[in-house]
Steps between C-alpha positions, in 0.01 A plus 500: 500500500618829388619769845271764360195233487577406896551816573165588365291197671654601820470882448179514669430325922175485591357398866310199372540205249134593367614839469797418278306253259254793427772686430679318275156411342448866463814528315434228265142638409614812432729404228277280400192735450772760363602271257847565402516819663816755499611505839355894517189350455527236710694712813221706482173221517672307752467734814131503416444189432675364842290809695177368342611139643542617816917503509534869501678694228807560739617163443456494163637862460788342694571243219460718247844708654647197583506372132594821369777577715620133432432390180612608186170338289225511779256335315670191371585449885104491531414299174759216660402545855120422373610207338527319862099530509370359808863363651599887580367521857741161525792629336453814718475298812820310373749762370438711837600187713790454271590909557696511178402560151431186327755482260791536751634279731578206271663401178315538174736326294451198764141544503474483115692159522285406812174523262635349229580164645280480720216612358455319259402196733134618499333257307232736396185358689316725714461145724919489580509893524470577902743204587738667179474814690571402805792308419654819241428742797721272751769449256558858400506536874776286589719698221397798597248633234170501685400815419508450133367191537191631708421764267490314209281223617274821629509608151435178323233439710327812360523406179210293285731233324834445760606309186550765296615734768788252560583533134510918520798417713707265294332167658401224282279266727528102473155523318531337215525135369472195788766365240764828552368547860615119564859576299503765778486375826658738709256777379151541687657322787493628875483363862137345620474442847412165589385346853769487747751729259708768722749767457522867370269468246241360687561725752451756300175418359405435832599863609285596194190352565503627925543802331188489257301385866514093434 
């Protein structure tokens, strides 16, 4: 994620988590009611639009400086901070707790690598996604990359076809023939847990689900 986009998400704190999704929704239907404003146009709609929703047009008049004074094409910030849809209040929630813009603080020549050997183990089906994810997540931990990692399973997540989002980013999936699929074995292949299995992966899944309230 690009520094000016994180800085934008977290431009704005707000005492509650409802308070920050209407927010962010206010953004988003601004733009998208605008429809491919100029960021005049938009700079000025916004402060009404997030009075009218009951934000107050200080905190969006507060944005509005914040992007000027640190962004050099405010608008595009916007056009690829609405592209997060719904996952913003998350992202917001995460890059805060992480206190650091999201692209610093870890390698991107080693994340690049990271994604491209191990993503690829997806096998495509929405059925093996959330034990894929959990297992990509826990690696990029381990070398260090969880924040790119996190941020681009929020993203994909987002997304309509995850499929085709993998591909924006250079990742051709194990979807294709069981014949080339079976040539491949050591694509689309990740830990399962099984009964009576122990150790840091388990462990961390374990960690994951407390976490979620299981």
């Amino acid at each position: 994620m690009d520094a000016n986009v994180a800085g934008a998400i977290t431009a704005v704190q707000l005492d509650s988590a409802d308070q920050l999704e209407l927010w962010f929704r206010t953004i988003r239907q601004t733009n998208e009611q605008l429809g491919e404003p100029t960021w005049e146009q938009f700079a000025e709609t916004l402060p009404v639009d997030a009075e009218s929703a009951g934000i107050g047009r200080d905190v969006a008049d507060g944005f509005i400086e914040y992007l000027n004074a640190n962004t050099s094409a405010p608008m595009d910030t916007v056009l690829a901070m609405v592209e997060y849809g719904d996952s913003l209040p998350e992202l917001h929630t995460q890059l805060v707790a992480e206190g650091e813009p999201a692209d610093e603080g870890y390698d991107e020549a080693a994340w690049q690598r990271f994604l491209a050997e191990y993503g690829p183990r997806w096998d495509g089906d929405e059925s093996s996604w959330e034990g894929f994810k959990q297992w990509f997540l826990y690696t990029a931990d381990q070398q260090g990359l969880a924040v790119p990692a996190n941020q681009f399973v929020i993203y994909v997540e987002n997304q309509q076809d995850k499929v085709a989002t993998f591909e924006q980013y250079g990742v051709r999936l194990a979807t294709a023939e069981p014949a080339e699929a079976e040539a491949s074995p050591e694509l689309s292949t990740y830990p399962e847990i099984q009964e009576g299995d122990s150790g840091e992966w388990v462990d961390y899944l374990d960690a994951m689900l407390k976490s979620k309230g299981f």
